[in-house]
C-alpha positions as YAML, in Angstrom:
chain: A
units: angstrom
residues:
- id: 1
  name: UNK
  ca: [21.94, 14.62, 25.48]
- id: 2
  name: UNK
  ca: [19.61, 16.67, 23.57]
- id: 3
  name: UNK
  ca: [17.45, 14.68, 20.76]
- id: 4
  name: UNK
  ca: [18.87, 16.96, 17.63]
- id: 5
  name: UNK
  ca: [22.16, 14.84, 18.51]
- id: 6
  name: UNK
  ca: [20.58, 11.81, 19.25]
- id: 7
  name: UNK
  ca: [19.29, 11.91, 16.25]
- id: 8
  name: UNK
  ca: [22.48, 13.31, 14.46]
- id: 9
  name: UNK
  ca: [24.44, 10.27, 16.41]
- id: 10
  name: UNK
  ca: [22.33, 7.69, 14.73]
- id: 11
  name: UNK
  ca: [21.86, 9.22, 11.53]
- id: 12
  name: UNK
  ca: [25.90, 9.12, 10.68]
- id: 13
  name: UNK
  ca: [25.70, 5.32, 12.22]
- id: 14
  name: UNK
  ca: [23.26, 4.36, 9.86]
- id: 15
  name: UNK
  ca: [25.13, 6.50, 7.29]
- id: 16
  name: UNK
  ca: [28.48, 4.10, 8.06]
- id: 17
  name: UNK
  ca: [26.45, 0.60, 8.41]
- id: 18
  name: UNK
  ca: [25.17, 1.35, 4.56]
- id: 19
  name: UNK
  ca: [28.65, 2.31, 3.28]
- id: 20
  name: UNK
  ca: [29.64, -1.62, 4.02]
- id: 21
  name: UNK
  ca: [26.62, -3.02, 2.79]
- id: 22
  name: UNK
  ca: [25.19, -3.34, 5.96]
- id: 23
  name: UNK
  ca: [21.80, -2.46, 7.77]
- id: 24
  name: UNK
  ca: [21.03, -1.74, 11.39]
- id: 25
  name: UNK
  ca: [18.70, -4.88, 10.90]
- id: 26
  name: UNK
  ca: [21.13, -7.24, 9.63]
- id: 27
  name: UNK
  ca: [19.36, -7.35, 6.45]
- id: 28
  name: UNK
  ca: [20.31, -7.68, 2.68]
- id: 29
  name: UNK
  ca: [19.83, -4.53, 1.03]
- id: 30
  name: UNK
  ca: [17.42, -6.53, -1.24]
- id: 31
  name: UNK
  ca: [15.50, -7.93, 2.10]
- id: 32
  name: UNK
  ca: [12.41, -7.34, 3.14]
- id: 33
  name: UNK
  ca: [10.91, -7.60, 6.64]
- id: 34
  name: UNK
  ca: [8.68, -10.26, 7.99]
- id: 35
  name: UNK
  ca: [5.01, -10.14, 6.86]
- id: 36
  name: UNK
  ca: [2.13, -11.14, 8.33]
- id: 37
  name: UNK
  ca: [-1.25, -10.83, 6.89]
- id: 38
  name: UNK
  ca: [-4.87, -11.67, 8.39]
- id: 39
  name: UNK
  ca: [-7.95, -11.91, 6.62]
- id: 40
  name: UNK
  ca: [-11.62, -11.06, 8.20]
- id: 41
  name: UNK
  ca: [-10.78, -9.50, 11.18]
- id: 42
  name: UNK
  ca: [-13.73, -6.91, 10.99]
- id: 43
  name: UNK
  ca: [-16.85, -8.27, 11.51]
- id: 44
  name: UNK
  ca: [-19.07, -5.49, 10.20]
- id: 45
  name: UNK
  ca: [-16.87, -4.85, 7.10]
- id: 46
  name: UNK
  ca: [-17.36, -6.49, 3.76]
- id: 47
  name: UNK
  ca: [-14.15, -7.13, 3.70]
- id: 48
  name: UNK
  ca: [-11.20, -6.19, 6.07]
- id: 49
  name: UNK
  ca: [-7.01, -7.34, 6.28]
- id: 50
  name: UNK
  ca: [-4.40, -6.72, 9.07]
- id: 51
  name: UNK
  ca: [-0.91, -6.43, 7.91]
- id: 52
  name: UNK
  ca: [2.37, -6.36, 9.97]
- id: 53
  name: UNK
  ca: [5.56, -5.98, 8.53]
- id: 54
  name: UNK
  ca: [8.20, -5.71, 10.94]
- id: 55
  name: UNK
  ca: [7.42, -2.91, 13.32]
- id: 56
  name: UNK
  ca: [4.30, -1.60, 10.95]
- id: 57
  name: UNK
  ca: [1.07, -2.29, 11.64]
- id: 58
  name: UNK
  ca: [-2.28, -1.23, 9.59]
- id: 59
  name: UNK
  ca: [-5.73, -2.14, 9.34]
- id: 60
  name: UNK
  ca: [-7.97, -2.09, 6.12]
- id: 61
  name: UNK
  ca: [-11.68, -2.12, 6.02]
- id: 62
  name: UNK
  ca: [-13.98, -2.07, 2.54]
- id: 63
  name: UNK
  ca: [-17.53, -0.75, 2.38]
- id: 64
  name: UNK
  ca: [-19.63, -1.03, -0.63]
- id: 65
  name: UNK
  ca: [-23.09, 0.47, -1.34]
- id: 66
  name: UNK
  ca: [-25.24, 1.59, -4.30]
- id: 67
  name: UNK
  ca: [-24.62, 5.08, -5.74]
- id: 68
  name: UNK
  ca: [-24.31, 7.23, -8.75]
- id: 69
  name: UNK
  ca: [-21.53, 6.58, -10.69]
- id: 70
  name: UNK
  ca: [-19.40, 9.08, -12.34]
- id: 71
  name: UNK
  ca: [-20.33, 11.14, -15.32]
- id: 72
  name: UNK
  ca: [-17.46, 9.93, -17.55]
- id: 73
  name: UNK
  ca: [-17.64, 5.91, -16.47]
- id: 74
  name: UNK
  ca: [-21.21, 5.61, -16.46]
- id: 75
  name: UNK
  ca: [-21.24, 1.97, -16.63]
- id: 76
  name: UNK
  ca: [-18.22, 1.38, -14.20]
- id: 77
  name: UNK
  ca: [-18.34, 1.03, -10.35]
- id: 78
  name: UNK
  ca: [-16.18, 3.43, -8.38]
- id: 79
  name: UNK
  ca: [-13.57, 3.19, -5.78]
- id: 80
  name: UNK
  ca: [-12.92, 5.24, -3.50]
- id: 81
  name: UNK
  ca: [-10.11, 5.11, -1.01]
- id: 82
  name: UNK
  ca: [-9.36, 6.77, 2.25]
- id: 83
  name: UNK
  ca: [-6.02, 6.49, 4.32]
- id: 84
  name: UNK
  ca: [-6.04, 7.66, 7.67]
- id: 85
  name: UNK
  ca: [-2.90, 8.31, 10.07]
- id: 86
  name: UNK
  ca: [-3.89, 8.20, 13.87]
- id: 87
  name: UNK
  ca: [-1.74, 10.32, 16.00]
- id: 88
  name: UNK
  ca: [-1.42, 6.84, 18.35]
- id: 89
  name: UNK
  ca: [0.76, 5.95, 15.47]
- id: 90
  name: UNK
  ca: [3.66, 8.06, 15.40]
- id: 91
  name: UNK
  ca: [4.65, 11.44, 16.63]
- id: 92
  name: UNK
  ca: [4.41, 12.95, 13.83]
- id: 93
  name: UNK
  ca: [0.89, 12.00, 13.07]
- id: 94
  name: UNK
  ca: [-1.61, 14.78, 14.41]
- id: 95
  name: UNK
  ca: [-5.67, 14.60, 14.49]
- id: 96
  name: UNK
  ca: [-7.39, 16.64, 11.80]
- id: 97
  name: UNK
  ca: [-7.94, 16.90, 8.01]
- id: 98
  name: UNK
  ca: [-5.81, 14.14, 6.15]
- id: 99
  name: UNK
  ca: [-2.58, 15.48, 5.47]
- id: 100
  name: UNK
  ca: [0.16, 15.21, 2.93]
- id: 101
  name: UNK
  ca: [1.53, 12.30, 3.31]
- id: 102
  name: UNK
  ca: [-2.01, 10.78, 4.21]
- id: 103
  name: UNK
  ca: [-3.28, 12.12, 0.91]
- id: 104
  name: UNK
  ca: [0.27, 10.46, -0.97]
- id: 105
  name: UNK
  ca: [-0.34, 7.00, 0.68]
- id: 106
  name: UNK
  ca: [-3.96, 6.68, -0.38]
- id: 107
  name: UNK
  ca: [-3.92, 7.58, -3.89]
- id: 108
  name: UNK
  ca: [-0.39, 5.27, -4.20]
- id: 109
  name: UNK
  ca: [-3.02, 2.81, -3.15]
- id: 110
  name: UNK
  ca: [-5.74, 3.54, -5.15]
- id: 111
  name: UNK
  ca: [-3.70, 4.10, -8.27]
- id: 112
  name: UNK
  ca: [-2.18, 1.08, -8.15]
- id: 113
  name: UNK
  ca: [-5.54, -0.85, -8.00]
- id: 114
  name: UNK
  ca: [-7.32, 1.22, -10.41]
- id: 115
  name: UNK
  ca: [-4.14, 0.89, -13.21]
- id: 116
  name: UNK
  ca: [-3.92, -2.50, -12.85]
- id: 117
  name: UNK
  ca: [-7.92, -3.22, -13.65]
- id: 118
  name: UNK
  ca: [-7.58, -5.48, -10.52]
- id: 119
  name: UNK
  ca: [-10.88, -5.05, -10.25]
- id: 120
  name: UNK
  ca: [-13.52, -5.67, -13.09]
- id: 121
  name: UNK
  ca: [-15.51, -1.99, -12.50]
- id: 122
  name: UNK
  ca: [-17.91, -3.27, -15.40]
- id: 123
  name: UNK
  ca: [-19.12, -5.81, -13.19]
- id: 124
  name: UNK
  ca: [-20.12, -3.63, -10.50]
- id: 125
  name: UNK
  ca: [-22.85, -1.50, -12.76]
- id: 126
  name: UNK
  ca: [-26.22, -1.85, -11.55]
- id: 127
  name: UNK
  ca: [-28.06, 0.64, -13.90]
- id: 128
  name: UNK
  ca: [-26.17, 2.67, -16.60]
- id: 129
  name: UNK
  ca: [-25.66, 5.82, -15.54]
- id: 130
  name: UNK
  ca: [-28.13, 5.84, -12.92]
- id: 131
  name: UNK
  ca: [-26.58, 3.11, -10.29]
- id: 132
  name: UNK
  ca: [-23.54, 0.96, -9.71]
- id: 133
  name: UNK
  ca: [-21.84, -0.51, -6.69]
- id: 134
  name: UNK
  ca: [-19.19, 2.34, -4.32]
- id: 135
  name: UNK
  ca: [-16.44, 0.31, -3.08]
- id: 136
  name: UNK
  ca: [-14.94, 2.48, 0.01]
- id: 137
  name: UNK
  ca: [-11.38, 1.31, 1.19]
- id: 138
  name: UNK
  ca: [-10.15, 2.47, 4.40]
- id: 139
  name: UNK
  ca: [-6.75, 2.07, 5.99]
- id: 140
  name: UNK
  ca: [-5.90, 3.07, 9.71]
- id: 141
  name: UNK
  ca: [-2.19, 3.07, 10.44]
- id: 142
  name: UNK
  ca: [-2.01, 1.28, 14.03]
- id: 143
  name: UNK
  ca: [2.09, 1.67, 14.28]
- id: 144
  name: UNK
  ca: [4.28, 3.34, 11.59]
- id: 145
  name: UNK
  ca: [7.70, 1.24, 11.77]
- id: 146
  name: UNK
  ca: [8.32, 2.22, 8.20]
- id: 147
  name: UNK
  ca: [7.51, 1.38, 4.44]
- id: 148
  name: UNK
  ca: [3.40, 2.42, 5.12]
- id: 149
  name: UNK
  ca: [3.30, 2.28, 1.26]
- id: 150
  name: UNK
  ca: [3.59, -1.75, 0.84]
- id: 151
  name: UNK
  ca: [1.89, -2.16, 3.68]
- id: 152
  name: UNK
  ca: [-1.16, 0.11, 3.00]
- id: 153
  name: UNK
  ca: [-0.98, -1.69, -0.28]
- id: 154
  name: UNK
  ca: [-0.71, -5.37, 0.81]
- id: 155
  name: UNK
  ca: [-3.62, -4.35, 3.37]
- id: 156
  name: UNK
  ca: [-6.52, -3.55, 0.50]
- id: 157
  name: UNK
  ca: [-5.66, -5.84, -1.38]
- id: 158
  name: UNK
  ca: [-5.76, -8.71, 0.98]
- id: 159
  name: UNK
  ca: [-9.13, -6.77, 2.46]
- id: 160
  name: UNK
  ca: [-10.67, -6.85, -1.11]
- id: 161
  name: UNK
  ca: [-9.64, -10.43, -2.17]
- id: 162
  name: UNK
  ca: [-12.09, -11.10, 0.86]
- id: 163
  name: UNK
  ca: [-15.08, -9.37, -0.59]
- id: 164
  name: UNK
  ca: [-18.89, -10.30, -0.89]
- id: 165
  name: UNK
  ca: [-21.00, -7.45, -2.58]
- id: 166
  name: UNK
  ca: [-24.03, -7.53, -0.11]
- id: 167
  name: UNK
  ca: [-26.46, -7.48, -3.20]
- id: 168
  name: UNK
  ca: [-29.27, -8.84, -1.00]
- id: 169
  name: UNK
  ca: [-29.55, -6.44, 1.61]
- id: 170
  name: UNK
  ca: [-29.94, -3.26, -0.58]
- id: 171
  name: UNK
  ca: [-32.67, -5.76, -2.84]
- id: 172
  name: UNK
  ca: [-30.37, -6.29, -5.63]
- id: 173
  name: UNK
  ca: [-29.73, -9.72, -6.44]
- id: 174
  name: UNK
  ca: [-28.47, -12.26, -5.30]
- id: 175
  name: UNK
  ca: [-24.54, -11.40, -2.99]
- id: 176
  name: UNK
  ca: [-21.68, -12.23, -5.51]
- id: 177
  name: UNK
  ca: [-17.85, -11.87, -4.86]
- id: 178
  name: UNK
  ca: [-16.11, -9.46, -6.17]
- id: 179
  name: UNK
  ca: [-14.34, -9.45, -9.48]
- id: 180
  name: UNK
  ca: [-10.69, -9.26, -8.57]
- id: 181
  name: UNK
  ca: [-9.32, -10.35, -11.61]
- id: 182
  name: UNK
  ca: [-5.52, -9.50, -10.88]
- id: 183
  name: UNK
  ca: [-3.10, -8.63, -7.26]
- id: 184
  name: UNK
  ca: [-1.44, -5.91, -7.58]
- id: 185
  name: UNK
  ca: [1.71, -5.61, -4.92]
- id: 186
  name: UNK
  ca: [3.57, -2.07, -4.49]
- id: 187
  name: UNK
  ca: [7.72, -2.54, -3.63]
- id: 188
  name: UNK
  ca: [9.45, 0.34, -1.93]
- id: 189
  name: UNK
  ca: [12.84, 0.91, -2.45]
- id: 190
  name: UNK
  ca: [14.88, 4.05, -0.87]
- id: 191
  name: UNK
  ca: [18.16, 5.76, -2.23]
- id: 192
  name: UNK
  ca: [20.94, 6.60, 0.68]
- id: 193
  name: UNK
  ca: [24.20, 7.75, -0.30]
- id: 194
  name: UNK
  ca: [24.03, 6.36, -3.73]
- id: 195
  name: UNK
  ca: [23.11, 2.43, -2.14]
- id: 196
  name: UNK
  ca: [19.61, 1.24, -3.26]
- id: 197
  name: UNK
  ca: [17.53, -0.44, -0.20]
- id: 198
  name: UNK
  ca: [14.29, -2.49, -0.13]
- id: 199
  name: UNK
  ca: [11.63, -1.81, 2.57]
- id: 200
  name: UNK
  ca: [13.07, 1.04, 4.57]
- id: 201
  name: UNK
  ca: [12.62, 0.82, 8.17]
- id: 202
  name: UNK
  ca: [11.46, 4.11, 9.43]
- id: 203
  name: UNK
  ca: [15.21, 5.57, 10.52]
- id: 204
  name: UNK
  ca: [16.45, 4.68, 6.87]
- id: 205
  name: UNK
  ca: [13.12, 6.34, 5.50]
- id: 206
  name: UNK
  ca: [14.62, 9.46, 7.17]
- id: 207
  name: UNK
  ca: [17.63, 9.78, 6.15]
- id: 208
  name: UNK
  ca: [16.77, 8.57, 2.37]
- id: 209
  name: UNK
  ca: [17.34, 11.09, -0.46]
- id: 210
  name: UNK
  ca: [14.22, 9.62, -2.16]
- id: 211
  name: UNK
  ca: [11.73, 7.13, -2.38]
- id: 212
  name: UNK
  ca: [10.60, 4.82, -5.11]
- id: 213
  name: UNK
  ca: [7.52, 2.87, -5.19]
- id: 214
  name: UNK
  ca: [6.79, -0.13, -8.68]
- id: 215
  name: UNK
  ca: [3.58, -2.07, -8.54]
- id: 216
  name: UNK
  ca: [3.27, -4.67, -10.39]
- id: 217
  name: UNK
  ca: [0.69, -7.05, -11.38]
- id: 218
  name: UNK
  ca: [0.81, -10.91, -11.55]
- id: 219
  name: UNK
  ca: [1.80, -11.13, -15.57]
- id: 220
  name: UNK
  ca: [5.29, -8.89, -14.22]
- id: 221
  name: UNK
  ca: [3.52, -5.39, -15.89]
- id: 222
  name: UNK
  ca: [3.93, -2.49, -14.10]
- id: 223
  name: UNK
  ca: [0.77, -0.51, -13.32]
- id: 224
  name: UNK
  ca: [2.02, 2.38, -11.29]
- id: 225
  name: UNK
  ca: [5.19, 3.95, -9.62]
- id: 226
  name: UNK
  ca: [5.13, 6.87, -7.41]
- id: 227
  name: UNK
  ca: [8.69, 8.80, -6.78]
- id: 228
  name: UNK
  ca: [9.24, 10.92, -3.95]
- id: 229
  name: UNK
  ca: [11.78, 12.61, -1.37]
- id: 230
  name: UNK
  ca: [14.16, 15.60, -3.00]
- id: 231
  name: UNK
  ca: [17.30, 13.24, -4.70]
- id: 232
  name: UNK
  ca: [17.22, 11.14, -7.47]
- id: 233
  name: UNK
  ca: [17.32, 7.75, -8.78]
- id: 234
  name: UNK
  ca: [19.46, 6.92, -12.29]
- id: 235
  name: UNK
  ca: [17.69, 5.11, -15.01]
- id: 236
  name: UNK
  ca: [19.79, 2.44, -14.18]
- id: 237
  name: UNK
  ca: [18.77, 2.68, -10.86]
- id: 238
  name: UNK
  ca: [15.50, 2.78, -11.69]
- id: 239
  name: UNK
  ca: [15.43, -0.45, -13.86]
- id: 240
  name: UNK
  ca: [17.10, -1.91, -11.04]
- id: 241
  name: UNK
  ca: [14.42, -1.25, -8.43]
- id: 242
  name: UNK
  ca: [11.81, -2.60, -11.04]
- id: 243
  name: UNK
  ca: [13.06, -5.58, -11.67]
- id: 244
  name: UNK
  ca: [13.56, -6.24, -7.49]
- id: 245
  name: UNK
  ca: [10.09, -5.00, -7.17]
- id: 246
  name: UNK
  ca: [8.83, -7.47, -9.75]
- id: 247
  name: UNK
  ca: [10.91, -10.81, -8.32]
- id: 248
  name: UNK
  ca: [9.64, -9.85, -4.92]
- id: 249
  name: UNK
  ca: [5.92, -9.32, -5.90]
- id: 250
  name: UNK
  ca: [6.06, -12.93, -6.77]
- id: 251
  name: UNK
  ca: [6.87, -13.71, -3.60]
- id: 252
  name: UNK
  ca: [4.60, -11.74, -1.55]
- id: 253
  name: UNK
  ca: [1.71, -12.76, -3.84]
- id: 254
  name: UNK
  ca: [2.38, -16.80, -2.23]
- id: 255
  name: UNK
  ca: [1.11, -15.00, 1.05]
- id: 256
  name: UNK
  ca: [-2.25, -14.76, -0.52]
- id: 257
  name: UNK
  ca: [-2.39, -18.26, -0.90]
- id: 258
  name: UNK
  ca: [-2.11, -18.70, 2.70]
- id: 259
  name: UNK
  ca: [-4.60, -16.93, 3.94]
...
């Protein structure tokens, strides 16, 4: 049997399991997968995170140095943030240049981070307009099992939280921690035949009409959402997926506390 109708087989199956409310998983629609997050795996890092959630699997590493800052935020640190998809990964991940969907993830990422002043940039000037402190986030997807947007998210942040600004060995101080003042978390929600569905595995990310990403910070604001995919959602939809994204933010934040 050819793959085209292999995959035309299971598409229509997971088209029937969602028109009675069910998923190939056995999860809610509202459910997410297991998570687990580790802290400090990366020796050489300032600060580095593992998360798995179900079948996905990413690593994130931060880097910070002195540098120049930017013209227009001469007193703010910068952050800079790089996603990379290894071809080990997926199929459908090949070497070379970032692409697309690379480029997507990381600035869904950094976007969320930056909006939500998570991180007190201030803090991190050395000399006004001459010097403050790069912070260089990198993510390396290990297995893509689906939903690499929470999970590229939940990895920097967990990586940063972790954080000493090595002030000492560029001669600059004394080594501080860095001022995370707020966790952002980014919910994904997908749109298949008119059913809304949390934390799409990566057949239901195919055959999704489009994509929805809310991240919210810890007072239940939203700092960023990123829409994608060639269908719609309704404003009621919409409000819906917010509100899920917020409630399950709250949950996923408790994770932090255990690490």
């Amino acid at each position: 049997m050819s793959e085209e109708v292999m995959n035309e087989l299971k598409r229509d199956y997971l088209y029937s399991l969602i028109l009675k409310n069910q998923r190939a998983d056995g999860r809610d629609f509202e459910e997410s997968r297991d998570i687990v997050i580790k802290t400090n795996i990366i020796e050489k890092a300032e600060g580095s995170a593992s998360v798995k959630l179900g079948d996905t699997y990413l690593v994130a590493g931060i880097k910070i140095q002195p540098g120049t800052p930017f013209p227009d935020t001469p007193d703010k640190g910068v952050i800079i943030t790089n996603l990379e998809l290894i071809p080990m990964a997926s199929p459908n991940f090949e070497s070379g240049p970032p692409g697309e969907n690379a480029v997507e993830l990381a600035r869904v990422v950094d976007r969320g981070i930056r909006e939500s002043h998570s991180i007190d940039l201030k803090e991190l000037c050395i000399v006004p307009g001459e010097s403050v402190w790069l912070i260089f986030i990198d993510i390396h997807v290990i297995d893509d099992g689906g939903n690499l947007m929470d999970a590229a998210c939940l990895a920097a942040i967990a990586a940063l939280l972790g954080v000493t600004v090595p002030a000492k060995k560029y001669g600059i101080g004394e080594d501080f921690k860095l001022p995370v003042r707020d966790i952002p978390i980014a919910v994904t929600a997908v749109e298949i035949d008119g059913s809304i569905v949390v934390d799409p595995s990566i057949d239901e990310g195919r055959i999704a009409g489009a994509k929805l990403t809310v991240t919210s910070n810890i007072d239940g604001s939203i700092s960023a959402m990123q829409k994608s995919g060639v269908g719609f959602f309704t404003p009621e939809q919409i409000n819906y997926v917010a509100d899920v994204a917020i409630k399950r933010s709250e949950e996923l934040r408790e994770k932090f506390l255990e690490l």
